[in-house]
Each structure stands twice: as C-alpha cells, then as structure tokens.
Backbone bond lengths (Angstrom), bond angles and torsions (degrees), N, CA, C in turn:
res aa  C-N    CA-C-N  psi(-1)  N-CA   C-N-CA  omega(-1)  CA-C   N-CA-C  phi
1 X - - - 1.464 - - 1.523 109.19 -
2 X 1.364 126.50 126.85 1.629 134.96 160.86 1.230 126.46 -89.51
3 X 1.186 127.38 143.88 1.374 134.14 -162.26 1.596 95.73 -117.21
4 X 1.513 102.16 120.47 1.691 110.55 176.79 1.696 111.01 -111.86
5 X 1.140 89.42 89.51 1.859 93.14 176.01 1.510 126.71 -70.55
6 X 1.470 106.90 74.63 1.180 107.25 -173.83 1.446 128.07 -98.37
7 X 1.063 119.02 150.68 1.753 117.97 -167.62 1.432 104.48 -86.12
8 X 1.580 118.32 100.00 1.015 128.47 178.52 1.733 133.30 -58.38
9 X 1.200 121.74 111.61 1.663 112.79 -162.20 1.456 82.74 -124.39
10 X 1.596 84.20 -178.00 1.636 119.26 -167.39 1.091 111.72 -132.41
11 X 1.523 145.22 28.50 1.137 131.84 -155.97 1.417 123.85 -60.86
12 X 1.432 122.40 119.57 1.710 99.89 -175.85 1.675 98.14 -165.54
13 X 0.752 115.00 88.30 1.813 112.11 164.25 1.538 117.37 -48.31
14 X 1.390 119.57 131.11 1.086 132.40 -162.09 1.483 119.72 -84.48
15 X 1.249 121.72 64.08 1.599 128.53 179.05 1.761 116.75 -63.68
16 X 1.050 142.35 -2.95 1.412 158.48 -128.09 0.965 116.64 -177.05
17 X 1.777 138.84 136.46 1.116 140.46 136.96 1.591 123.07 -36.89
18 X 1.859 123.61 -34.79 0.852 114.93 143.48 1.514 149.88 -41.67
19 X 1.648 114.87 -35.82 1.055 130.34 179.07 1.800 116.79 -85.75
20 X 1.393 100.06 125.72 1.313 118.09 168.91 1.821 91.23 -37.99
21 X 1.637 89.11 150.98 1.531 110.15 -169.99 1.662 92.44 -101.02
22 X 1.727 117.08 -175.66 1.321 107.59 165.02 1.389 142.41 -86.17
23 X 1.301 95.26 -0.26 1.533 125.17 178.59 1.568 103.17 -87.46
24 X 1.354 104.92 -68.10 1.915 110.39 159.66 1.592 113.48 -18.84
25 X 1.516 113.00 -71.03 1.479 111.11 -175.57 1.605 112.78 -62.59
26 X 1.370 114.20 -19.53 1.540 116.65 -142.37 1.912 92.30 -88.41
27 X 1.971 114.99 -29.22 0.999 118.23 168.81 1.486 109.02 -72.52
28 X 1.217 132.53 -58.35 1.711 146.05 -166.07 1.850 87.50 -41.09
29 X 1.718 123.47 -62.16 0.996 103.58 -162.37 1.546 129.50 -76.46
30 X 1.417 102.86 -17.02 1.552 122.02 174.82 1.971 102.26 -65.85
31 X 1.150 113.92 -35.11 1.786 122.90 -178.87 1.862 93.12 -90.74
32 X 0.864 122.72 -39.76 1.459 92.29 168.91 1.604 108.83 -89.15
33 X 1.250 146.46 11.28 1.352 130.09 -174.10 1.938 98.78 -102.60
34 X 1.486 87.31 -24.66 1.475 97.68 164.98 1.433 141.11 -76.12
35 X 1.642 95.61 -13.99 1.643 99.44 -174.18 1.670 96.83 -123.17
36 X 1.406 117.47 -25.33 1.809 104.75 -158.60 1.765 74.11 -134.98
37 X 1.203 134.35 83.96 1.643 121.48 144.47 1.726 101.60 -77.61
38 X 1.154 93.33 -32.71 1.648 101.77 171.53 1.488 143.43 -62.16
39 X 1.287 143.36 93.35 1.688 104.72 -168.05 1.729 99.87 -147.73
40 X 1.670 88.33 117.12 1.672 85.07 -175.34 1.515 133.81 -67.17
41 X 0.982 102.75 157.73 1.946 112.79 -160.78 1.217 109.83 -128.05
42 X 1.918 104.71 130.59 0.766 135.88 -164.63 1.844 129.14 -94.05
43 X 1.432 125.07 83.03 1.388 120.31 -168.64 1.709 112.28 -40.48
44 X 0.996 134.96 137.01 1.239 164.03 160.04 1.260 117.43 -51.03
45 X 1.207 148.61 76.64 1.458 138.73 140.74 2.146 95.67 87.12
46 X 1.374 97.41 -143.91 1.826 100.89 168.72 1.455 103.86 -100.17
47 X 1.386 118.90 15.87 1.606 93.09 -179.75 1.752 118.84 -53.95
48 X 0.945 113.07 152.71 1.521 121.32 -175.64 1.571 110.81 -81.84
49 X 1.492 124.14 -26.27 1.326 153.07 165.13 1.245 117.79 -119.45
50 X 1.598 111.94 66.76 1.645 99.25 172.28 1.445 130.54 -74.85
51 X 1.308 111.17 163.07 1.827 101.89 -178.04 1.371 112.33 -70.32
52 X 1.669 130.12 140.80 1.151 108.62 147.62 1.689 138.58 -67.59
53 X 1.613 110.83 129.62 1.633 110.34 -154.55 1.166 73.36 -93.75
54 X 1.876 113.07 155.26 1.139 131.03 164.89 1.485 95.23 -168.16
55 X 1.933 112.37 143.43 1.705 100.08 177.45 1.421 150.04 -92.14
56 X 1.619 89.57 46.77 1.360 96.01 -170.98 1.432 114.51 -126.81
57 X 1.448 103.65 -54.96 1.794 130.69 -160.72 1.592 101.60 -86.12
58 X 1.188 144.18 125.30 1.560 144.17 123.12 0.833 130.00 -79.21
59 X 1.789 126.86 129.90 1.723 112.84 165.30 1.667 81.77 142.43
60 X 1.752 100.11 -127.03 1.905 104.25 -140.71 1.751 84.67 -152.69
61 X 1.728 104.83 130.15 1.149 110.63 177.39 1.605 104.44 -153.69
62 X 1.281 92.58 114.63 1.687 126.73 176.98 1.735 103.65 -46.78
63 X 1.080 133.41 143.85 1.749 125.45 152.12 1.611 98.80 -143.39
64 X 1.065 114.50 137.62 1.909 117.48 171.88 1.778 77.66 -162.55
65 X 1.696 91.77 -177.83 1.467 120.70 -163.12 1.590 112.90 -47.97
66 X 0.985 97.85 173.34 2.143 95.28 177.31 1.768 100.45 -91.07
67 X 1.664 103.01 141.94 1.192 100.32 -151.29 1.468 149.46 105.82
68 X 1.530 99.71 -23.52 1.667 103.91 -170.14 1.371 83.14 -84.94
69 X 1.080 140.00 -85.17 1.594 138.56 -141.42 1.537 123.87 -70.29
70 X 1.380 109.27 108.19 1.068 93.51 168.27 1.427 138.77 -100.52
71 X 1.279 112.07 -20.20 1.383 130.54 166.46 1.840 119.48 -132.16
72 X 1.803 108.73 157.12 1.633 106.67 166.31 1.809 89.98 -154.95
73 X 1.461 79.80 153.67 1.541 118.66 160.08 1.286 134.62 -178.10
74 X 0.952 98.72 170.23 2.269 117.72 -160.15 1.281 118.65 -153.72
75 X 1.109 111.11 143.28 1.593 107.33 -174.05 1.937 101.12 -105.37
76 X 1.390 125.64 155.67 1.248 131.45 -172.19 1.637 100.84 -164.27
77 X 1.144 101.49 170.46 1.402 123.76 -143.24 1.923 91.40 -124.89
78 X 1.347 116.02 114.32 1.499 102.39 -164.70 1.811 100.31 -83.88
79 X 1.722 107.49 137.47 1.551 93.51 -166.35 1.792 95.31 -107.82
80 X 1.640 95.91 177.62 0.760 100.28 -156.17 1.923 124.21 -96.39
81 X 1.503 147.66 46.30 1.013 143.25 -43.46 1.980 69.25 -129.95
82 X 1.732 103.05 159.62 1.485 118.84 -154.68 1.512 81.28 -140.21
83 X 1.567 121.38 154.07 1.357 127.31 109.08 1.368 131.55 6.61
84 X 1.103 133.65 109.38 1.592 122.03 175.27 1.483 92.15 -84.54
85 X 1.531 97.36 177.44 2.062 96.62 -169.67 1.348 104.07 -63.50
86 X 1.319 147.00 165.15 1.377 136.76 148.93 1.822 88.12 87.98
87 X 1.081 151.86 -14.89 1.491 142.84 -142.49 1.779 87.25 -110.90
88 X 1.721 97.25 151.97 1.133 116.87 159.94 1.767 129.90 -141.97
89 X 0.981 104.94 175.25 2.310 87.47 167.56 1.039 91.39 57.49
90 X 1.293 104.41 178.49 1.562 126.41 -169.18 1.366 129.00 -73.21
91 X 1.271 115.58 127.78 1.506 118.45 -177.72 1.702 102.62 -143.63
92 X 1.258 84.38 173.96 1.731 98.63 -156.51 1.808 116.10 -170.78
93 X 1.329 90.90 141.44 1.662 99.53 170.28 1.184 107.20 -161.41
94 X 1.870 99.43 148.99 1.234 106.49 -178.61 1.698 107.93 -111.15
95 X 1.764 108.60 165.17 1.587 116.08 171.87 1.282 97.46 -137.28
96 X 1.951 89.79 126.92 1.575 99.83 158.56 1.353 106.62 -178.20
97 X 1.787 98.99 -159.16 1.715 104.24 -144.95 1.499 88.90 -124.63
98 X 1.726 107.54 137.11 1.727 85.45 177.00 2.091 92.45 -140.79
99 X 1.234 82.21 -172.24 1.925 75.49 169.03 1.764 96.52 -133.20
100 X 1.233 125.39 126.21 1.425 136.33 143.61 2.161 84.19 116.75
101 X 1.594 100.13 -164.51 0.991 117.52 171.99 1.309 130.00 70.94
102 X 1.791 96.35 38.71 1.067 110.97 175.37 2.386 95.46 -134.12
103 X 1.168 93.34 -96.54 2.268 101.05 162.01 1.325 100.83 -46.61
104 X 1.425 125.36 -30.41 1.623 136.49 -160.21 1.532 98.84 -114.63
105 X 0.891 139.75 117.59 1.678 124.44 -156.61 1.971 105.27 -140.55
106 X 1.839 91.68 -25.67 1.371 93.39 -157.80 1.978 92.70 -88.54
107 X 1.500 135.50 16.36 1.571 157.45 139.56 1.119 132.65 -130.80
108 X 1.633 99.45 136.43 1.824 93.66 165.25 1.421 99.60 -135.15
109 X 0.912 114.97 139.83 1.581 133.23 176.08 2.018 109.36 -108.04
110 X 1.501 102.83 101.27 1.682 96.59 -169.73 1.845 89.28 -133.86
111 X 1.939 84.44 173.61 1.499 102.93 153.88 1.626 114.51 -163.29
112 X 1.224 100.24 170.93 1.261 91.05 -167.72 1.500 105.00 -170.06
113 X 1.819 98.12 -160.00 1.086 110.87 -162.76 2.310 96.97 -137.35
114 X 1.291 111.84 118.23 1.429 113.17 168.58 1.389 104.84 -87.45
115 X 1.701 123.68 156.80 1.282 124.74 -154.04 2.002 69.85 -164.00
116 X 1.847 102.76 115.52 1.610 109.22 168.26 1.391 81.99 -151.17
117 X 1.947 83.33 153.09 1.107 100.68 173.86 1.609 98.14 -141.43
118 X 1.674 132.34 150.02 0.986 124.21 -179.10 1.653 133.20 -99.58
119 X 1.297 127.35 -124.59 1.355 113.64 -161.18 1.416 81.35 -124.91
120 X 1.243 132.84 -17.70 1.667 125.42 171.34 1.428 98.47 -105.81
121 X 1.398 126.96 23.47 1.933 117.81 167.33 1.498 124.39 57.32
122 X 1.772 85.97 25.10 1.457 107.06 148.64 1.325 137.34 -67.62
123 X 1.550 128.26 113.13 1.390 112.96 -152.69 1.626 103.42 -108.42
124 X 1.472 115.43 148.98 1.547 105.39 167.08 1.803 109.00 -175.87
125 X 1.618 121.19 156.07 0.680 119.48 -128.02 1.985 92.19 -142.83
126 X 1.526 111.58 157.03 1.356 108.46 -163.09 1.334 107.90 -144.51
127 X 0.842 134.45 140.88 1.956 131.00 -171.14 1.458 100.06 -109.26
128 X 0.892 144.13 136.68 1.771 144.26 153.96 1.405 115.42 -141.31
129 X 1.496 103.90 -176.92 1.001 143.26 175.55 1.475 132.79 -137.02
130 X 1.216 127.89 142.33 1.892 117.35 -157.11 1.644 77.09 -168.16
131 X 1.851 99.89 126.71 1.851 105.27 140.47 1.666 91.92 -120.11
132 X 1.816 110.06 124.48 0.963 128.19 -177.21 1.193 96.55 -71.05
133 X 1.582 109.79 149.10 1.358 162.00 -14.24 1.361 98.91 -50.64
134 X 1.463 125.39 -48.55 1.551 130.71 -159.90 1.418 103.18 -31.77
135 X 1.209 129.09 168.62 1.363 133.71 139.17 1.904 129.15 -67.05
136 X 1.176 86.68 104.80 2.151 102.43 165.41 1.560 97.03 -46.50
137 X 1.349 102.08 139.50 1.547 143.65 179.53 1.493 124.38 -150.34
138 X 1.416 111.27 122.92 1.318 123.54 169.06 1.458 118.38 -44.91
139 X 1.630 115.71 145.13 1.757 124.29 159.98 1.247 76.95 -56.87
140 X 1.295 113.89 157.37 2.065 139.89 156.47 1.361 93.14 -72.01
141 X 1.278 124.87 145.34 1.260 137.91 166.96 1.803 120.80 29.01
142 X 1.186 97.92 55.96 1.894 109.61 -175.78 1.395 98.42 -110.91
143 X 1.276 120.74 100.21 1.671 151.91 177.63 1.911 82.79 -59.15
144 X 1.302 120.27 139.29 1.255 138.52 165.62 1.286 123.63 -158.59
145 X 0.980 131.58 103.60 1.377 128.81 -171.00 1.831 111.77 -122.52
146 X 1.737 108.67 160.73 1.131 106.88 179.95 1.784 117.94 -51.53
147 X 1.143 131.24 143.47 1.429 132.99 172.70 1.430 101.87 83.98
148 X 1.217 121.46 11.34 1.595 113.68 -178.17 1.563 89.58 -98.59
149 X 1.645 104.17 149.40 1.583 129.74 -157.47 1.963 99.03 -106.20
150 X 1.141 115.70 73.15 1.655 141.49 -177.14 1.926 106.10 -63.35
151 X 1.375 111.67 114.58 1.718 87.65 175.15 1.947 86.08 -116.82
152 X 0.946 119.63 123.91 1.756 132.00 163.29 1.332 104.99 -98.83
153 X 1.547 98.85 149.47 1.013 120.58 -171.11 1.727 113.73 -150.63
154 X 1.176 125.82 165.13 1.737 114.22 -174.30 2.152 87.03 -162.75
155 X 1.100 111.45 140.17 1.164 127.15 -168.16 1.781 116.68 -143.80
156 X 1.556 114.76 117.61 1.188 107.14 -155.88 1.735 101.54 -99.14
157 X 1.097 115.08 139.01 1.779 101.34 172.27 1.308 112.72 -112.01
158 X 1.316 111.71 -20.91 1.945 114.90 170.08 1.449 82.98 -178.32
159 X 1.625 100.35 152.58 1.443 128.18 170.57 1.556 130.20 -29.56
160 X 1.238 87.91 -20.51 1.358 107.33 -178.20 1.969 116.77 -100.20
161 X 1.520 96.96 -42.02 1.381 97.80 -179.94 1.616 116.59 -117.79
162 X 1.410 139.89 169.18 1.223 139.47 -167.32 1.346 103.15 -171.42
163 X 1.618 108.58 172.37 1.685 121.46 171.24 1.088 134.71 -150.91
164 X 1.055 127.31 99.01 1.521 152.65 -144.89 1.987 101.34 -94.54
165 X 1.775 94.08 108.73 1.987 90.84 -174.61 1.820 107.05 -131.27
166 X 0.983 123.33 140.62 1.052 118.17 176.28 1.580 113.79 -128.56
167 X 1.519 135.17 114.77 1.267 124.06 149.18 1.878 142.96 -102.88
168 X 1.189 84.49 154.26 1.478 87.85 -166.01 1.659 107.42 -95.38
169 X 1.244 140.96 107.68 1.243 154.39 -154.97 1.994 108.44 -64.21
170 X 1.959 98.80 -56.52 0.930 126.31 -157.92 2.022 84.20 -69.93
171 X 0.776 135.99 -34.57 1.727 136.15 -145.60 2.060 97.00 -130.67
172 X 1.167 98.53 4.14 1.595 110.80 -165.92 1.581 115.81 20.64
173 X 1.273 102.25 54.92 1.522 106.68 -168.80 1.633 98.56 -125.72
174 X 1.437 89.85 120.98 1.500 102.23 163.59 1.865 144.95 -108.18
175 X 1.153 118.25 169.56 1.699 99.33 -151.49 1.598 88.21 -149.00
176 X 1.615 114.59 122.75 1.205 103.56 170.52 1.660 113.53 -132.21
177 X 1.289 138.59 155.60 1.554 124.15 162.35 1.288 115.83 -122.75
178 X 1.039 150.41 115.78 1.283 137.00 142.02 1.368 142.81 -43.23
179 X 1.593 135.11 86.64 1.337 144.31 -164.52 1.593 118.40 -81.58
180 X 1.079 116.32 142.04 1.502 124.61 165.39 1.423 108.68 -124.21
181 X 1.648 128.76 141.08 1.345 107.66 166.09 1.821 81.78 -158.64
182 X 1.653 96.76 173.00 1.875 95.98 165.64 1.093 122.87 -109.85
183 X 1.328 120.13 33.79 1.722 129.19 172.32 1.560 86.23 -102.64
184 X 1.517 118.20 116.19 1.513 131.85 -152.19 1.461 74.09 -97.44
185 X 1.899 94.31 150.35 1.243 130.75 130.65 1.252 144.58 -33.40
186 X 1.354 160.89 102.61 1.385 136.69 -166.76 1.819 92.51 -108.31
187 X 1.065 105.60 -28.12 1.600 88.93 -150.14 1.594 148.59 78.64
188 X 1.241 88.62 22.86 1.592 110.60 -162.43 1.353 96.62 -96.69
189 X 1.388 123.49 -35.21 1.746 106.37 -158.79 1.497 104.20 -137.91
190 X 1.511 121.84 132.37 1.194 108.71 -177.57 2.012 97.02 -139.22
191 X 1.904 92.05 143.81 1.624 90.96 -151.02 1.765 104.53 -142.85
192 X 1.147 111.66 148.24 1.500 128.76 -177.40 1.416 92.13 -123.08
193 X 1.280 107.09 130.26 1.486 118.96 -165.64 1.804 110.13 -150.29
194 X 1.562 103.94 144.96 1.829 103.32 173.72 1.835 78.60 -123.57
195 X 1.549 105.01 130.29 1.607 116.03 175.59 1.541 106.92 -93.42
196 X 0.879 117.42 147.73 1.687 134.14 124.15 1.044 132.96 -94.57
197 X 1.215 123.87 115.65 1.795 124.76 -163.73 1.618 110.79 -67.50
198 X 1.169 106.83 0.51 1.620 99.43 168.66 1.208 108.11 43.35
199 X 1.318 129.04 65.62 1.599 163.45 170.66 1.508 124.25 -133.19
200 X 1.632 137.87 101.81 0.604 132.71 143.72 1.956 129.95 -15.22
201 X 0.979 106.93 -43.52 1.503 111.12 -177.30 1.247 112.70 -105.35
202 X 1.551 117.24 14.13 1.776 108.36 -177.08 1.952 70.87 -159.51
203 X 1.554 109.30 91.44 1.018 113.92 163.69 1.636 132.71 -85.19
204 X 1.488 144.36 164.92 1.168 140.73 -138.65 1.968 96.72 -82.42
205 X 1.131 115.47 151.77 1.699 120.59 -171.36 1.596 103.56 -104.84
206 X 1.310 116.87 130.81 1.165 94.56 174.09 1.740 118.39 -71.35
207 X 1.178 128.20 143.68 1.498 127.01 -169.72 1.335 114.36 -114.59
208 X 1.337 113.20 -10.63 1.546 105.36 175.21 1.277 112.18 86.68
209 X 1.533 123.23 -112.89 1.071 113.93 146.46 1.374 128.19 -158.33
210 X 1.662 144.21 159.68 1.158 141.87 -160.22 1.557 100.00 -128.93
211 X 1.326 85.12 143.95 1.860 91.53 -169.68 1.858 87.60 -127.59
212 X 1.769 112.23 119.65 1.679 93.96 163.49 1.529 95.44 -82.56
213 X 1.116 108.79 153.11 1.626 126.50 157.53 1.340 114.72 -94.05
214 X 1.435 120.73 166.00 1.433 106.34 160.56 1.589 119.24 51.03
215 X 1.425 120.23 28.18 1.458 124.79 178.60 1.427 119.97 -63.72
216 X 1.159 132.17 118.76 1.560 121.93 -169.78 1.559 100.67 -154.84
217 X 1.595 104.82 155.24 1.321 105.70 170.75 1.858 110.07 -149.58
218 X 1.043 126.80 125.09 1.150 135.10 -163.12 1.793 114.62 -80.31
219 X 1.211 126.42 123.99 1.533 131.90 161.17 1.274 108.45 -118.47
220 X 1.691 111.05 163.55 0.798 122.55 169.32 1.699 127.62 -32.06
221 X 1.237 126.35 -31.43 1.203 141.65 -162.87 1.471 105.53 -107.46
222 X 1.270 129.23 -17.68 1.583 137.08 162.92 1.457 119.38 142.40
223 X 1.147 143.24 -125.33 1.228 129.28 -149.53 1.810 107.46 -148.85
224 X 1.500 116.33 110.00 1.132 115.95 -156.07 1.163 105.86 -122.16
225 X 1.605 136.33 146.99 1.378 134.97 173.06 2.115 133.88 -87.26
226 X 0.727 87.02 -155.89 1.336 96.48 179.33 1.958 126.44 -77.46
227 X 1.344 77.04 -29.65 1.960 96.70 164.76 1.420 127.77 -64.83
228 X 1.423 99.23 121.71 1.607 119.28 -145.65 1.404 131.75 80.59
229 X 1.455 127.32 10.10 1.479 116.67 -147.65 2.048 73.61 -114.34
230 X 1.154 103.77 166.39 1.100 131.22 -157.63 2.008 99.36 -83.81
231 X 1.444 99.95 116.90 1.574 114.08 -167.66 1.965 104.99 -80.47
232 X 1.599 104.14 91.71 1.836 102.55 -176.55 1.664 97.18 -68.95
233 X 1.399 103.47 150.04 1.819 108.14 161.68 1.812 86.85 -126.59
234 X 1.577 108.57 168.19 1.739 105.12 155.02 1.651 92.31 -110.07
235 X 1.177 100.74 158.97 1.315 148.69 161.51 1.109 140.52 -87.49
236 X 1.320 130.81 70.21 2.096 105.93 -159.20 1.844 92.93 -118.71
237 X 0.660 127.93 135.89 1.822 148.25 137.31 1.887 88.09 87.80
238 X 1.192 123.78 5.91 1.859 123.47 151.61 1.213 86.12 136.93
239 X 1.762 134.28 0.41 1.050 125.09 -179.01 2.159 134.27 -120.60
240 X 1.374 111.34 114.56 0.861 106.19 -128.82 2.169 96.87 -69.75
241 X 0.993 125.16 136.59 1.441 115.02 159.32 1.469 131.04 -81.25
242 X 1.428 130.79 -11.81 1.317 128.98 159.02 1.134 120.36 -118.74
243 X 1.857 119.66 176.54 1.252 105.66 -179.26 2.218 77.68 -152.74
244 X 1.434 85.24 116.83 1.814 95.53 -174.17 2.253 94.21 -107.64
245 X 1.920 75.63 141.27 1.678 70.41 164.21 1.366 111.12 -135.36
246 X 1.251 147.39 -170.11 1.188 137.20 177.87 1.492 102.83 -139.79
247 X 1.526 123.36 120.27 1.498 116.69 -175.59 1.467 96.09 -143.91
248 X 1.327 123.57 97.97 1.202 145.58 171.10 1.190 105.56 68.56
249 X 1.136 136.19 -132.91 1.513 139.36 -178.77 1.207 121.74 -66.68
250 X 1.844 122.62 19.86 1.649 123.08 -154.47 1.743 81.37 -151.54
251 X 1.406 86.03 123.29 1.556 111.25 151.65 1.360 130.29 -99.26
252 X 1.396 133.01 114.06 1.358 124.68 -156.05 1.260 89.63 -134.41
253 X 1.907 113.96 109.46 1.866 115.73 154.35 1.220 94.47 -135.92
254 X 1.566 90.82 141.05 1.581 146.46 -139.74 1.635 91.82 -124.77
255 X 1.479 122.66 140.71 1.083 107.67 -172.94 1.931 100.09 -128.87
256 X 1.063 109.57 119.21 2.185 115.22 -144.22 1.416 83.73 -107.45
257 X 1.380 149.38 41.43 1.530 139.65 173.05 1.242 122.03 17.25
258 X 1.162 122.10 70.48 1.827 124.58 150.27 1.517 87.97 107.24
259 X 1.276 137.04 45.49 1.801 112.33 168.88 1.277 121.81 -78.37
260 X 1.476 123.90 118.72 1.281 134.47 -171.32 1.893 102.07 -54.52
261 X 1.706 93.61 128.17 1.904 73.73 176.72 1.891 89.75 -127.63
C-alpha cells in the first residue's frame, strides 16, 4: 500500500447560493490539509502499475528534487459536466495545471477551468487562478464555455512569485496574472489534474472526459512530459470514479461512475 500526501483543495468559484463561497472553500481546504494530508491507497486489481487512489486528484503528477520545475501547461477541451446516475443538486469539477502541492504541500500555484452544473441541469463554467493558501479568483470577464479548446499554463519566477495565464482558442482571448504570496514555492511537483472539491455540499460532476494535450513541464535542463509521473485515480466509499492514463504527452481521465475496485 502507498501513501499519497496530497494537499487537499476545493477549487470552485461561487456562481450560486448553492455554491461554496471563496472563503467557504478557503476554510474546507485549510481543515482538510489539517486532518487528511494523508490518504491511504489502494492497489488495483493485477495491474503491474496501479494508480495511486486518493479522493480528490485525477490525472498525472510529476515529483523530483526541490527546484526542478519551473513551469507547466496543457491544452484541454472544457467538458461538459452531467448528473452522475442516482445524482441530484449541484455538482461540479474542476481541470487544471498547477506546480507543487503535493512533497511541497505548504504552495500551490494553479489554473484552470470550473465545470457546474445545477439542480435544474443548468450548465456553466469559470476560469481562475489560486496560489494556495491565498484565495482563488476569477480572469474578469473570461467567456468559457463547454467545448471551448483552453491551453493553461502557471510559470514560477522564485518561490515567492509566479504567473498564472489562461487562453481561450475558440474566442482567441487571453488572460494572465502575476502572483506573489509567502506560502513558498518548492518546485518539487508539477501536475495535470481533474478535481473534486471534496465537499459534501458541492458533490463530484460527472465530466465525461478530459484529455490534456500538449502536457509539458519545464526544468532547468529542458522540457519534459508526463511519462513516468505517477498515474492519480479518486477513490470515494471503495469505489473508484476515474480511470486516468498517460500516453506520451496526453493525459486522459475518464470518469466510469462508481467502479467497484
């Protein structure tokens, strides 16, 4: 059994009275970073390479020395998020690219894409930016819609500062911020991820599925992919909801509703 200590977040911009606010998520993740950095993992069947299960993170996450990474990005396809079978009210998931906050726990530097849908199958969609602990904040006026072709990106310049950009292909509109905060950088972990906000009241969406393209992450020494980096699935109640693979520069998790593993 492996132990994946991952820094549990919430990412979710607050469109709804239903929806956790940013203050809402900003406590949930500080009480889970406090109680579960820990969460044991479960081998898979005979795979020879099983995923590490954990209940939050899907997809592909890099770890080498503190320092190597300085930048990642991927392009993805924003999906379009459903009801799981049996599901009602609001649910939601987010996709994106961050650096650290996994060996590196005490920052994360991300961006992304929120994917909600509501209790009448109202669908809609949110672009941000978050260096954890800080509070996540929306681009101002960044049009995103389902099937729009998103490439994110996050870029570190010292431990201290970073830059969080997102463009939108379909609207050729691009969005960038530059962050400073003192929850340091390590550079240790760099990650392509499908979230579940790990919220009781903003439960997981089904997403179909998200493919990064073009997955890359930059070191000192040049520009390396997703091959070899450690394959996340989640896990919730013994049953797994995704199934991520990694095939050259493409991360693909698929989200299979409740498979008993």
């Amino acid at each position: 059994m492996r132990i994946l200590p991952l820094l549990a977040l919430t990412v979710l911009s607050a469109q709804s009275l239903a929806l956790p606010s940013s203050r809402a998520r900003f406590e949930a993740r500080l009480a889970r970073r406090a109680g579960d950095q820990q969460v044991p993992l479960v081998q898979a069947g005979n795979d020879t390479d099983p995923p590490d299960y954990n209940d939050i993170w899907a997809g592909a996450l890099l770890n080498a020395p503190e320092g190597t990474y300085k930048s990642i990005t991927a392009t993805f396809t924003v999906p379009t998020p459903k009801h799981p079978a049996g599901g009602s009210g609001p649910h939601s998931a987010a996709v994106w690219v961050g650096i650290d906050g996994d060996s590196c726990y005490q920052g994360l530097l991300q961006t992304g894409v929120d994917s909600h849908i509501d209790s009448r199958g109202s669908v809609w969609h949110n672009a941000w930016y978050e260096w954890f602990p800080d509070l996540s904040a929306d681009y101002a006026g960044f049009d995103v819609r389902a099937g729009d072709s998103i490439t994110a990106s996050v870029i570190v310049h010292s431990p201290r500062s970073g830059t969080a950009s997102i463009m939108n292909h379909r609207t050729g509109r691009s969005a960038a911020q530059r962050l400073t905060s003192e929850h340091l950088l390590c550079g240790e972990d760099a990650e392509w991820i499908v979230e579940d906000f790990g919220r009781p009241s903003t439960p997981f969406a089904d997403f179909g599925q998200v493919v990064f393209t073009g997955a890359q992450a930059t070191t000192a020494g040049g520009v390396v992919g997703p091959d070899g980096a450690r394959v996340l699935d989640i896990l919730q109640k013994d049953r797994a909801l995704t199934k991520s693979v990694i095939n050259g520069s493409t991360v693909t998790v698929t989200y299979i509703e409740g498979s008993a593993v």
